[in-house]
DOTIGU-36597 format. One line per field, with one value per atom (N, C-alpha, C, O): residue in one letter; z, y, x. Coordinates in nm, 4 decimals. Example, Ala and Ser with C-alpha at 12.3 -4.5 7.8 and 13.67 -1.06 7.14 Angstrom:
<recs>
resn: [A_A_A_A_S_S_S_S] .
Z: [0.7800_0.7800_0.7800_0.8465_0.7080_0.7140_0.7870_0.8039] .
Y: [-0.5690_-0.4500_-0.3300_-0.3319_-0.2250_-0.1060_0.0030_0.1138] .
X: [1.3190_1.2300_1.3200_1.4236_1.2850_1.3670_1.2900_1.3409] .
</recs>
This chain:
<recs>
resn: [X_X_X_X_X_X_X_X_X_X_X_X_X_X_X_X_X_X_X_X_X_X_X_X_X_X_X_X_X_X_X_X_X_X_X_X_X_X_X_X_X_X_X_X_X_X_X_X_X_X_X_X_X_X_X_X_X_X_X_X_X_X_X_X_X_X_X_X_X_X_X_X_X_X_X_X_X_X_X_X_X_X_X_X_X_X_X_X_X_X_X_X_X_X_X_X_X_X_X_X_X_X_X_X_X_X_X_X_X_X_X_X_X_X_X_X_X_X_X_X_X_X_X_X_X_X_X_X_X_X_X_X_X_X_X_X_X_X_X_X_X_X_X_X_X_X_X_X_X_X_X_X_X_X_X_X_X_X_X_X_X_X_X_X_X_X_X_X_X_X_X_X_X_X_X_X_X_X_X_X_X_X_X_X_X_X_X_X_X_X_X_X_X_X_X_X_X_X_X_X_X_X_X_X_X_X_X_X_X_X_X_X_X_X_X_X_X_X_X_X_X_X_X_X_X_X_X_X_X_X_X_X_X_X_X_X_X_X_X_X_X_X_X_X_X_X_X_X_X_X_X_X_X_X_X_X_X_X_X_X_X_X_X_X_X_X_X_X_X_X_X_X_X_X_X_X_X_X_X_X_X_X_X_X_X_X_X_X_X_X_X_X_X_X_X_X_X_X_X_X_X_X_X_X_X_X_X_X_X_X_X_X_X_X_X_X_X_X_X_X_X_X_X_X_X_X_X_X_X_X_X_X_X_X_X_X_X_X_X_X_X_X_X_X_X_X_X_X_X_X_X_X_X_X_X_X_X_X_X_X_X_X_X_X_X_X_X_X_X_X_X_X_X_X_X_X_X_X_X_X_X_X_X_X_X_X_X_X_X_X_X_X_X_X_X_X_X_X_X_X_X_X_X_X_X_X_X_X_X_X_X_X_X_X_X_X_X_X_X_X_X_X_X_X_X_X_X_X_X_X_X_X_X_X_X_X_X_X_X_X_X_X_X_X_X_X_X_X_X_X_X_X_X_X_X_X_X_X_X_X_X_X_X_X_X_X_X_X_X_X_X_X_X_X_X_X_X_X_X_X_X_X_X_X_X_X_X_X_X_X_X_X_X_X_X_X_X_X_X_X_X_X_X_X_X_X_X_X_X_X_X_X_X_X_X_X_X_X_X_X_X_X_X_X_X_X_X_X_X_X_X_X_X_X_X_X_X_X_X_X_X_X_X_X_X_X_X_X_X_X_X_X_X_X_X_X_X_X_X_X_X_X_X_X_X_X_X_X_X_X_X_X_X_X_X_X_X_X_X_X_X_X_X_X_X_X_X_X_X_X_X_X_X_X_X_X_X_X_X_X_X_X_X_X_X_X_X_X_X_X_X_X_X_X_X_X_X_X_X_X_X_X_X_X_X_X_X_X_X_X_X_X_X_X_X_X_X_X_X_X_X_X_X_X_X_X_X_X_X_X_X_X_X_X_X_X_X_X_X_X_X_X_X_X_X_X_X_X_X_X_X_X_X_X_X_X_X_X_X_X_X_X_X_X_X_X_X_X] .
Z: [12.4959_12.4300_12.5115_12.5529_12.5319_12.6095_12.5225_12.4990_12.4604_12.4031_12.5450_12.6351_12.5055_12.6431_12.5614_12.5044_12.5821_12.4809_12.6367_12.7235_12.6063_12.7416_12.6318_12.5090_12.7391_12.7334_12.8355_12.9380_12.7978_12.8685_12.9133_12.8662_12.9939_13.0144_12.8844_12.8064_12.8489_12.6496_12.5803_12.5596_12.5384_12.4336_12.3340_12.2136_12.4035_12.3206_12.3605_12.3053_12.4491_12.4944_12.4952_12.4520_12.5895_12.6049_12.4599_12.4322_12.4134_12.3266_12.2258_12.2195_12.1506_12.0725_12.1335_12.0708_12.2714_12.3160_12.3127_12.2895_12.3493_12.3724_12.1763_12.1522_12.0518_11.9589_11.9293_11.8267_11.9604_11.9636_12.0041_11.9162_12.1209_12.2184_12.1811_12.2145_12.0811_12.0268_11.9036_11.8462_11.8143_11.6691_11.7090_11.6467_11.8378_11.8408_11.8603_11.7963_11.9995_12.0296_11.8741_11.8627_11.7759_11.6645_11.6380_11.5880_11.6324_11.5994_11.7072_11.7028_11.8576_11.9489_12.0651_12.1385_12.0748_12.2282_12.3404_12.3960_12.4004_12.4710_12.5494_12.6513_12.4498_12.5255_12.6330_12.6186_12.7130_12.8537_12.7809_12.7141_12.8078_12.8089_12.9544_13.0339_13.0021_13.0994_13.0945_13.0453_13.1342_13.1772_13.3143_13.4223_13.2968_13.4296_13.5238_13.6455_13.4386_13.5725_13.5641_13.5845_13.5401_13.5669_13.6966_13.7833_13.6902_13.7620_13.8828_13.9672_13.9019_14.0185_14.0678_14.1387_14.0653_14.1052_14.1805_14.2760_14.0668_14.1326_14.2319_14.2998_14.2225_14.3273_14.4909_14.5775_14.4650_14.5403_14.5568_14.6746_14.4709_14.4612_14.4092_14.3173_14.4386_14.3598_14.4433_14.4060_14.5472_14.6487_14.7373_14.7836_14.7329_14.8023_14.7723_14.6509_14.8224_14.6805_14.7178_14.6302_14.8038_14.8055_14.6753_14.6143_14.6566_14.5072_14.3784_14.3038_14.3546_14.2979_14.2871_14.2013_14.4052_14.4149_14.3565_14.3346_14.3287_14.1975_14.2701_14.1976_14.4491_14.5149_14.4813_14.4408_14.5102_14.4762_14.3444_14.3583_14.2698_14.1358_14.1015_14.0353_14.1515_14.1194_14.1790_14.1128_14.3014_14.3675_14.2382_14.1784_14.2126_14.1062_13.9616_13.8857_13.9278_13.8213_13.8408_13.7409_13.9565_14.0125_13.9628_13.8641_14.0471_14.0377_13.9043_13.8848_13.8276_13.6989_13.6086_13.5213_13.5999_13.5631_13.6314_13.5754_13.7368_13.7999_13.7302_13.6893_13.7188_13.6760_13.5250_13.4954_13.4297_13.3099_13.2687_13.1566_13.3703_13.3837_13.4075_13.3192_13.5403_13.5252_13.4192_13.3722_13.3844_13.2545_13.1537_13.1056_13.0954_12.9957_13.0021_12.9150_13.1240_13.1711_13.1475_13.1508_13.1295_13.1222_12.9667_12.9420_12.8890_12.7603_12.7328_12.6141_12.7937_12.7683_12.7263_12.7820_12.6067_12.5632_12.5973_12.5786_12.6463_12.6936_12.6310_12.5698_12.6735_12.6039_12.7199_12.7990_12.7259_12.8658_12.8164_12.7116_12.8839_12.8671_12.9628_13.0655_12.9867_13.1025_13.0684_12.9591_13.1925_13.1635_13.1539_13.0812_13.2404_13.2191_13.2274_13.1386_13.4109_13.4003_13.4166_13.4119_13.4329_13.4411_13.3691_13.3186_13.3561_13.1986_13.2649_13.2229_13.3747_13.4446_13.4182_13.3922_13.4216_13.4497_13.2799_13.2540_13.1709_13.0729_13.0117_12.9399_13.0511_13.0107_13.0513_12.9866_13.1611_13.2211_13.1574_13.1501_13.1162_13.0560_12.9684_12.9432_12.8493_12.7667_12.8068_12.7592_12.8800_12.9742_13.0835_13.1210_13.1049_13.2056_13.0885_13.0944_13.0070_12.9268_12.8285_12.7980_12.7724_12.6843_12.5600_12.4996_12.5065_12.4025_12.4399_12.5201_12.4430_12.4564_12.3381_12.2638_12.3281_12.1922_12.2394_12.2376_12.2567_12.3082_12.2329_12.2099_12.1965_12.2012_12.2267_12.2656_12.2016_12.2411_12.1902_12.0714_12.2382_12.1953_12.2190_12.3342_12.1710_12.1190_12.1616_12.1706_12.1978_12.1689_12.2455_12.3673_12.2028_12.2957_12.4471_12.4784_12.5220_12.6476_12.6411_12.7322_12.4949_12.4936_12.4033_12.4220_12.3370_12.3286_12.3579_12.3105_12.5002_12.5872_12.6560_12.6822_12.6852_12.7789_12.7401_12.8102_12.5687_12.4994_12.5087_12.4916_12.5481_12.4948_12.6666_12.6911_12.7380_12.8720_12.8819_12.8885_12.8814_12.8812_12.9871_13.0143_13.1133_13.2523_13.3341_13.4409_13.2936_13.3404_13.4233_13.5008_13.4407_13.5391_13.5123_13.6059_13.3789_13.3554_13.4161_13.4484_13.3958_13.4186_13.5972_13.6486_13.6710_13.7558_13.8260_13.9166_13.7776_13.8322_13.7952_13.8498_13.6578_13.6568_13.7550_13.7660_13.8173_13.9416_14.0493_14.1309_14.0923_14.2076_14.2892_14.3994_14.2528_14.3026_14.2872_14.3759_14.2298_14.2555_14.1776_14.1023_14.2535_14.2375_14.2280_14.2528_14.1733_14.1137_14.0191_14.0156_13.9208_13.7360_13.6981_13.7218_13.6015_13.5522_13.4083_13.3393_13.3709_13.3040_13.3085_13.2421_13.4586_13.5083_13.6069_13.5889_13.7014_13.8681_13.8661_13.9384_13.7968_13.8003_13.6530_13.5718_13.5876_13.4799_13.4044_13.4636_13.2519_13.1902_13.1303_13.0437_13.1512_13.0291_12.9142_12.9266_12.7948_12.6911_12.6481_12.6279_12.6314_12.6104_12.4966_12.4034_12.5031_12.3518_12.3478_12.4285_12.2138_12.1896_12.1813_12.1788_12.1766_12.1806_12.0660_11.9588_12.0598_11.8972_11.7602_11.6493_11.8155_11.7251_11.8193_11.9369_11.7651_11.7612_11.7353_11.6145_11.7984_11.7164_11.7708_11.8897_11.6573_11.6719_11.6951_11.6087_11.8379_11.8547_11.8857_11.9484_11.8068_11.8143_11.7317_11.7321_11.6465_11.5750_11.5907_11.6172_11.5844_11.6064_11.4607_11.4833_11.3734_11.2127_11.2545_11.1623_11.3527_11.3592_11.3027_11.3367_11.2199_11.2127_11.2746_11.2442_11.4138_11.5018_11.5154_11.6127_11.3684_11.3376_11.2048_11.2031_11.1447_11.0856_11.1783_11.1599_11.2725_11.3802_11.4553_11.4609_11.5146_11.5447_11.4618_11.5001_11.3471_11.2893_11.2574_11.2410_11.2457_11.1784_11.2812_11.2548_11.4257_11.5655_11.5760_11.6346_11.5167_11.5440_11.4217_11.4347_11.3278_11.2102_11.2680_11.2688_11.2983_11.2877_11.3971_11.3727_11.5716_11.6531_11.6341_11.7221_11.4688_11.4472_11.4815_11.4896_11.4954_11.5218_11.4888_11.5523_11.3549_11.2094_11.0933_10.9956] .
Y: [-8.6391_-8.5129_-8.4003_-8.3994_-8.3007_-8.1826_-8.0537_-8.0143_-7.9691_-7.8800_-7.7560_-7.7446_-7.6938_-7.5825_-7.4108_-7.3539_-7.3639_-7.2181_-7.1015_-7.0686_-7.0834_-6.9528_-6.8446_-6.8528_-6.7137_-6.5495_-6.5207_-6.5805_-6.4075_-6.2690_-6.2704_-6.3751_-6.2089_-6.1458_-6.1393_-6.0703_-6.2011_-6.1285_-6.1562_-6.0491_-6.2286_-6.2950_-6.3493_-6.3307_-6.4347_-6.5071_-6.7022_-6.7970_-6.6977_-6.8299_-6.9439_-7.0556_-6.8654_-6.9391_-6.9852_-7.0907_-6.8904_-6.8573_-7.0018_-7.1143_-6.9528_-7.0536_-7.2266_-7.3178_-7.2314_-7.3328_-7.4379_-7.5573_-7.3530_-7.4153_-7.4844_-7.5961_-7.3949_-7.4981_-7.5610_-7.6267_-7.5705_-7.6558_-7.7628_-7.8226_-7.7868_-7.8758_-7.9649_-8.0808_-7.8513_-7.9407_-7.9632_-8.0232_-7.9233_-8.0255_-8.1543_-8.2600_-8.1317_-8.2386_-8.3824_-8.4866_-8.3174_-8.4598_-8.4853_-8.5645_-8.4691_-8.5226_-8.5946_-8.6839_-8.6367_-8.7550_-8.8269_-8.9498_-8.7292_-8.8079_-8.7541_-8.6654_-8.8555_-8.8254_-8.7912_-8.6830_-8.9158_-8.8643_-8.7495_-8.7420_-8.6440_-8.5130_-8.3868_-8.3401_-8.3651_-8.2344_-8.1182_-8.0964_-8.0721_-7.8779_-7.8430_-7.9048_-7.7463_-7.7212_-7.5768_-7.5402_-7.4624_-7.3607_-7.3172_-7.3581_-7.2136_-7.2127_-7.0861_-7.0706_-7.0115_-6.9723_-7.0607_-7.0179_-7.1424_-7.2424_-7.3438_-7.4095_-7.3406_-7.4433_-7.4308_-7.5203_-7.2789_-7.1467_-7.1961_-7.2938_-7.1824_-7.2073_-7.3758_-7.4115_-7.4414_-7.5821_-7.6458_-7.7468_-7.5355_-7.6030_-7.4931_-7.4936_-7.3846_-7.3220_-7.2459_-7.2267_-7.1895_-7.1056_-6.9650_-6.9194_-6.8744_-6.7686_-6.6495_-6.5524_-6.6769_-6.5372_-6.4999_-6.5798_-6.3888_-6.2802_-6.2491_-6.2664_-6.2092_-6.1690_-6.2639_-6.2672_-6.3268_-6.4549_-6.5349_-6.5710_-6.5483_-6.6645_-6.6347_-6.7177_-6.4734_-6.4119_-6.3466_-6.2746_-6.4054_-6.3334_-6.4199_-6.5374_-6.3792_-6.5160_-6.5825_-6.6809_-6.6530_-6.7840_-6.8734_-6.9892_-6.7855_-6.8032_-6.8566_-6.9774_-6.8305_-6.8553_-6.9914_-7.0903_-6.9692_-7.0838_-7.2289_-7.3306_-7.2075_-7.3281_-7.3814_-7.4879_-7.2635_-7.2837_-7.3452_-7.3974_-7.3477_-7.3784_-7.4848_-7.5418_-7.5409_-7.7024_-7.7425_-7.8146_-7.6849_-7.8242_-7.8561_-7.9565_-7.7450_-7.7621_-7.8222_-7.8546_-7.8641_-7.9185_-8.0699_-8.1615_-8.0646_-8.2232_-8.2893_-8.4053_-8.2109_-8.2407_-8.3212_-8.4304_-8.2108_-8.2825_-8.3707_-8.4174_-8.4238_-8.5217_-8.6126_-8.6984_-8.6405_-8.7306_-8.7252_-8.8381_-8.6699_-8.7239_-8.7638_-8.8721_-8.7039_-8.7584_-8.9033_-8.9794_-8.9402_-9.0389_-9.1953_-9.3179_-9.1181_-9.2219_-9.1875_-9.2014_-9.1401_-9.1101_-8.9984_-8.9762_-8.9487_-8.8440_-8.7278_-8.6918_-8.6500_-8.5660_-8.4175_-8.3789_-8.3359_-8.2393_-8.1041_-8.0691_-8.0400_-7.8749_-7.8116_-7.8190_-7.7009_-7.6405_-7.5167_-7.4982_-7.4212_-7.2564_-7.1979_-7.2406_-7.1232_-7.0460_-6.9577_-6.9465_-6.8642_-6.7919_-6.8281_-6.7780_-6.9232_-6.9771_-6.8943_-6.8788_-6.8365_-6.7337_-6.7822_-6.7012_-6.9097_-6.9584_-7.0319_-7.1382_-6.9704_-7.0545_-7.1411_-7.2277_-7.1956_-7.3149_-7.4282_-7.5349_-7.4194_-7.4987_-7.5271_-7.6458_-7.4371_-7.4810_-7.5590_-7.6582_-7.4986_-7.6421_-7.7500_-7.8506_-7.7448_-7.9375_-8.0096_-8.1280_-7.8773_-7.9490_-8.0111_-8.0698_-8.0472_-8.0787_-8.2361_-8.3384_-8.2233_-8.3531_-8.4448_-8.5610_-8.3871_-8.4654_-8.5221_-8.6384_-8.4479_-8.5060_-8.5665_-8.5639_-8.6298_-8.7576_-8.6659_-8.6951_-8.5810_-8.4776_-8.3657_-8.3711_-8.2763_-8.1321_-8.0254_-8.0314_-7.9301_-7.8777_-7.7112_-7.6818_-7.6758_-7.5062_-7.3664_-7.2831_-7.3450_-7.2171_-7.0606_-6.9958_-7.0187_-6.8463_-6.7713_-6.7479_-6.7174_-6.6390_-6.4553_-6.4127_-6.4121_-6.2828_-6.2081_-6.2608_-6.0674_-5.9457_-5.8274_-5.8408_-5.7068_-5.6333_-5.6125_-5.6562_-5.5654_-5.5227_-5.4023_-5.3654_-5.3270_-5.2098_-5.2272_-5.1419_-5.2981_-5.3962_-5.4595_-5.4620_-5.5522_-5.6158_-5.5198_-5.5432_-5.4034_-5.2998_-5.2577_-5.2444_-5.2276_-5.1730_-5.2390_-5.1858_-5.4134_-5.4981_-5.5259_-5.5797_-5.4974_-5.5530_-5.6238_-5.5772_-5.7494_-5.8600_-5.8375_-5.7965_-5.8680_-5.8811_-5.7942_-5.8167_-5.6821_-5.4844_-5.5154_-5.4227_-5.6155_-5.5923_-5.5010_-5.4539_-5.4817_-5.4001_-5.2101_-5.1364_-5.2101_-5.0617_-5.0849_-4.9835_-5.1803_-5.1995_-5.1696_-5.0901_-5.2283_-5.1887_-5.0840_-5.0490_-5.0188_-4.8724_-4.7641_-4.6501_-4.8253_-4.7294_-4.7454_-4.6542_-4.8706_-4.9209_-4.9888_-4.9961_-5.0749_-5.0883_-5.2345_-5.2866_-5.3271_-5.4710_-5.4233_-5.3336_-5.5582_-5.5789_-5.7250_-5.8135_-5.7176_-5.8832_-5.9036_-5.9962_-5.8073_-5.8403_-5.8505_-5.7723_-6.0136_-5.9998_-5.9344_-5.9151_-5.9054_-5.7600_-5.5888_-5.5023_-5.6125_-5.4661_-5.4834_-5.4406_-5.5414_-5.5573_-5.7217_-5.7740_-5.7637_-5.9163_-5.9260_-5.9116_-5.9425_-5.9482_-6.0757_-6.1799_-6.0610_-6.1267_-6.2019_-6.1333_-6.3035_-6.3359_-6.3959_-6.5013_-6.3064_-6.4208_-6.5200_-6.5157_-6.6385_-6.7317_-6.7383_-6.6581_-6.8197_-6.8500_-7.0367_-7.1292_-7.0194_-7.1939_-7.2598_-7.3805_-7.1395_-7.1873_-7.2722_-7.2184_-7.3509_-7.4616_-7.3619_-7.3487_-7.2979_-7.1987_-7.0556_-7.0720_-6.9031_-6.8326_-6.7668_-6.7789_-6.6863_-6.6594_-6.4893_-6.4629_-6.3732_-6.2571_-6.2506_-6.2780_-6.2061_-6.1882_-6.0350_-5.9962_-5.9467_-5.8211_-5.7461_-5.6246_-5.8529_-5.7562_-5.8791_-5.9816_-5.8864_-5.9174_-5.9687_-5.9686_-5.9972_-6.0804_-6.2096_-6.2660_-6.2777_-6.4270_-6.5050_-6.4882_-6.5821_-6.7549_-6.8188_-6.8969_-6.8479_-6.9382_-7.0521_-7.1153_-7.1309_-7.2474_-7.2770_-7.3861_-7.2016_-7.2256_-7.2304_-7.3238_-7.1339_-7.1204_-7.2610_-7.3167_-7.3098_-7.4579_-7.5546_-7.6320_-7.5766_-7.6367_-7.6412_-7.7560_-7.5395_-7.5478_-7.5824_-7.6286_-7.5508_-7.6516_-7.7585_-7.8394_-7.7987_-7.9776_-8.0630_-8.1705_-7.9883_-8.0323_-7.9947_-8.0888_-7.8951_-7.8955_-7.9781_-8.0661_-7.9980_-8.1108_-8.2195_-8.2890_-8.2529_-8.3987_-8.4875_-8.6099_-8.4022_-8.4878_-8.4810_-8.5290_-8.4076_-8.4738_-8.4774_-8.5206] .
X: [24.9988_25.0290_24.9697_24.8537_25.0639_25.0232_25.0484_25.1626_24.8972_24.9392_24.9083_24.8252_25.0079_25.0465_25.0421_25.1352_24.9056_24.9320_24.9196_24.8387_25.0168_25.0522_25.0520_25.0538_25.0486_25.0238_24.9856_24.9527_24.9921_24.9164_24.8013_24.7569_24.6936_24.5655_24.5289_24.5945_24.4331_24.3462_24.4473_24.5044_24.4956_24.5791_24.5251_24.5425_24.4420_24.3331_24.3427_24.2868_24.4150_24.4334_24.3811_24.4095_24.2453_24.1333_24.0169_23.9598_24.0192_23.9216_23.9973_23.9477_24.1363_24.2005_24.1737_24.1197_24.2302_24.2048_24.1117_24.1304_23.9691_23.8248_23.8426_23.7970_23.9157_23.8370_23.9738_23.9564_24.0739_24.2079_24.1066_24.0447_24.0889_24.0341_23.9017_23.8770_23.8047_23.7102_23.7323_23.6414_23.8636_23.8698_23.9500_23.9409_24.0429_24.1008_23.9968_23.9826_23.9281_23.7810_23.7805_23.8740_23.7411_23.6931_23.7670_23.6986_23.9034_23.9752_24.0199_24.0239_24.0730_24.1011_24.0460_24.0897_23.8897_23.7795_23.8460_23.8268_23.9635_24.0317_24.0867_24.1553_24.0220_24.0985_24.0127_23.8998_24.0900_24.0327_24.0889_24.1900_24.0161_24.0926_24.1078_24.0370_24.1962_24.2517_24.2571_24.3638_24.1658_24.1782_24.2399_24.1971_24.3647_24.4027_24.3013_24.3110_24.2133_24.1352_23.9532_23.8396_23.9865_23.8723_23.9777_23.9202_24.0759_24.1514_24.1692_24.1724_24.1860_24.1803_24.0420_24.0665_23.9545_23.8494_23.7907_23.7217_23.8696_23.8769_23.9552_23.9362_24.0793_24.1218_24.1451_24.2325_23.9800_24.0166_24.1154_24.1452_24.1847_24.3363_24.2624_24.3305_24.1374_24.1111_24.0593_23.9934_24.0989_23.9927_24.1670_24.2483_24.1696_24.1973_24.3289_24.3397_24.4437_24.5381_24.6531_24.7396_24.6726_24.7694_24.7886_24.8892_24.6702_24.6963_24.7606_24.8127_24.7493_24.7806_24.9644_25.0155_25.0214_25.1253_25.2347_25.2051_25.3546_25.4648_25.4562_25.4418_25.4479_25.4702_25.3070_25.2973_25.2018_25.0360_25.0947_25.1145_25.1164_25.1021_25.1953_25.1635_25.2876_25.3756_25.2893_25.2684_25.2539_25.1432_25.0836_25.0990_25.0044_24.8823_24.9634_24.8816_25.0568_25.1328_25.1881_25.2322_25.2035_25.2976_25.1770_25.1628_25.0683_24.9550_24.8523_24.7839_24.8656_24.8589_24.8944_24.8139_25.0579_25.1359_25.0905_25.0303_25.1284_25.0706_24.9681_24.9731_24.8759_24.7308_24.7349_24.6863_24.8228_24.8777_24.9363_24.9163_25.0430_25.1406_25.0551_25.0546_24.9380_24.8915_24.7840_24.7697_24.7333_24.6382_24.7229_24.6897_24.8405_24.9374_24.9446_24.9027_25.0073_25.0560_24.9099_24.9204_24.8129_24.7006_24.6007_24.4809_24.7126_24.7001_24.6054_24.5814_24.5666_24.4947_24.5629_24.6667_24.4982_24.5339_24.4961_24.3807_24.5909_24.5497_24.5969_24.6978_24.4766_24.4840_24.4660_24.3719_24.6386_24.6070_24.6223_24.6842_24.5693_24.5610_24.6164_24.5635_24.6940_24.7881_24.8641_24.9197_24.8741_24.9672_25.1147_25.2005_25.1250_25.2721_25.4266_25.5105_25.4267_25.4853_25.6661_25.7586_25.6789_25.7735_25.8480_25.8118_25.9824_26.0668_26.0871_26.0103_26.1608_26.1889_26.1056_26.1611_25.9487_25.8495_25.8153_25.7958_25.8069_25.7962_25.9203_25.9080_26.0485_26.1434_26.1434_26.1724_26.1117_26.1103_25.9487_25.9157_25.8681_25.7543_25.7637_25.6585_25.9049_25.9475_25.9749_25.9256_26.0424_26.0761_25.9625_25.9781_25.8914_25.7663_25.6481_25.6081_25.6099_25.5255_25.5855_25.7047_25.4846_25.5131_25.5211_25.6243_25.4635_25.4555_25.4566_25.3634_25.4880_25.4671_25.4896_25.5875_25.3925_25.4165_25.3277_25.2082_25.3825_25.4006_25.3606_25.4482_25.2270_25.1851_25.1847_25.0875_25.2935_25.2880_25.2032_25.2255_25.1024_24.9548_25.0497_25.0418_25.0866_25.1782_25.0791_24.9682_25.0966_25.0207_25.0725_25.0602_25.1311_25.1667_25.1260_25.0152_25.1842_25.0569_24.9716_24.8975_24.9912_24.9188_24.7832_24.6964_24.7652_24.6913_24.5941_24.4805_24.6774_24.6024_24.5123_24.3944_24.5799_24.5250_24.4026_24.3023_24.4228_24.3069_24.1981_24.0884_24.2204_24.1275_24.0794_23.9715_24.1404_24.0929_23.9628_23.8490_24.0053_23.8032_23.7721_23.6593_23.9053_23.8830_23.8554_23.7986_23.8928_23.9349_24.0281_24.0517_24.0966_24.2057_24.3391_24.4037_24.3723_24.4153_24.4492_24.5424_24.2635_24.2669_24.2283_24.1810_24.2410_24.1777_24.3546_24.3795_24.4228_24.5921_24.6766_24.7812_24.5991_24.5938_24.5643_24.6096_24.4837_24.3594_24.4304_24.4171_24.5359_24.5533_24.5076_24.5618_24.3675_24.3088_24.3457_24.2781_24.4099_24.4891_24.6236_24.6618_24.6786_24.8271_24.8258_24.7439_24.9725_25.0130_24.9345_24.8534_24.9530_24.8911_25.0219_25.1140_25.0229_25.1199_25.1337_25.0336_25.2450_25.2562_25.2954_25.3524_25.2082_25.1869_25.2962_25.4102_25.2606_25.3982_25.4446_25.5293_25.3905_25.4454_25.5194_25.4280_25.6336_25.6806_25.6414_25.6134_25.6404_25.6360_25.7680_25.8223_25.8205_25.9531_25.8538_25.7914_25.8500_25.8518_25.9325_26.0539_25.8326_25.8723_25.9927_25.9874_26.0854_26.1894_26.1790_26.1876_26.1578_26.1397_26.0107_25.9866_25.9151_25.7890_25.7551_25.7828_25.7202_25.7104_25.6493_25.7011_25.5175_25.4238_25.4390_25.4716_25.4139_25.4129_25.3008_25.2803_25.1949_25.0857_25.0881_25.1056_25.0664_25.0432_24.8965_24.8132_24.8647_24.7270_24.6785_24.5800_24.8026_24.7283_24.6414_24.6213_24.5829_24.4341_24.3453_24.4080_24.2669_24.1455_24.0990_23.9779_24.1062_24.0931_24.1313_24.1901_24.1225_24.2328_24.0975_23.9804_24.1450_24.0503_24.0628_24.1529_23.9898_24.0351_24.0133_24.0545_23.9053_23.8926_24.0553_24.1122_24.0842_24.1956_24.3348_24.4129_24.3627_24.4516_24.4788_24.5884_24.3525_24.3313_24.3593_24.4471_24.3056_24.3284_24.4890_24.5301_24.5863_24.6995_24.8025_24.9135_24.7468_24.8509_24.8168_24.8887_24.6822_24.6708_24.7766_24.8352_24.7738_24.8388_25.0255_25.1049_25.0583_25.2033_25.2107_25.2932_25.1339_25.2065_25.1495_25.0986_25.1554_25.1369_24.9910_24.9804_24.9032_24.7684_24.6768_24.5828_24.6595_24.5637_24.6210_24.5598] .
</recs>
C-alpha cells in the first residue's frame, strides 16, 4: 500500500504525513514515511538550481516512485509526501503499486504565500530563485485524487485527518 499525499509548498503534507505514518505503525510496523525533501537530500538531488528545474524534478520523482515500488513490492507500507508535479506519473501510480490511495492537501497559493514555512515564496517574489512550483513552474491539480483535503485555515485535526485516510484506504 502506497499512500501518496501531494501539494503545494505549505500545504501541510508533511506535517499530515509524519502522523498518517505513525497511526498506521500502530497496526501495521511495517511502514516508512517518505519525505520528498528529506529524499532530495538522500539522494543528493538538492544543491544548486538543476534539481529544481521540471527535468531536476522529474529525476527526483522517477526515483521516488522507484523507491516505493520497491518497498511495495516487499510489502511495506508506505507514506509518501510530495509535490507530485506530474499527472502522468500519478496515473501509472495506480498501476505500479499494489495499492495506491491518493491525497490532495488543497490550499490556495495565496495562502500558501501567506504561510510561507520555507520563504521561498517571497524569496521568488524578490527574484532571487526560480523554479518554484506555483510561481514559474505550474501546478496541475490533481483530478481523481481518492481524498481531498482543504488546507486553507489552520483549525485542521491532524490526528483526526489521519485517522480518517487510514480508515477510508481500508487500513483500520
Amino acid at each position: 500500500m502506497v499512500i501518496w499525499l501531494i501539494g503545494l509548498s505549505g500545504s501541510g503534507k508533511s506535517t499530515l504525513g509524519h502522523e498518517v505514518a505513525r497511526q498506521l505503525r500502530e497496526v501495521k510496523p511495517n511502514t516508512v514515511l517518505l519525505d520528498g525533501d528529506e529524499l532530495r537530500k538522500v539522494f543528493a538531488h538538492d544543491q544548486g538550481d538543476e534539481p529544481y528545474t521540471v527535468q531536476g524534478r522529474r529525476i527526483n520523482a522517477e526515483r521516488i516512485v522507484a523507491l516505493c515500488e520497491m518497498l511495495d513490492s516487499q510489502g511495506i507500507h508506505v507514506v509518501c509526501c510530495i509535490l507530485s508535479i506530474f499527472p502522468d506519473m500519478r496515473l501509472e501510480n495506480r498501476k505500479r503499486f499494489s495499492h495506491y490511495f491518493e491525497v490532495f492537501m488543497d490550499a490556495p497559493l495565496d495562502v500558501l504565500m501567506a504561510r510561507d514555512v520555507k520563504g521561498m515564496y517571497a524569496a521568488a517574489r524578490r527574484g532571487e530563485v526560480n523554479n518554484v512550483v506555483g510561481i514559474d513552474i505550474p501546478f496541475e491539480r490533481p483530478v481523481g485524487s481518492d481524498v481531498t483535503i482543504d488546507t486553507s485555515k489552520n483549525d485542521a485535526n491532524i490526528k483526526v485527518l489521519a485517522s480518517n485516510i487510514l480508515e477510508q484506504a481500508g487500513l483500520i
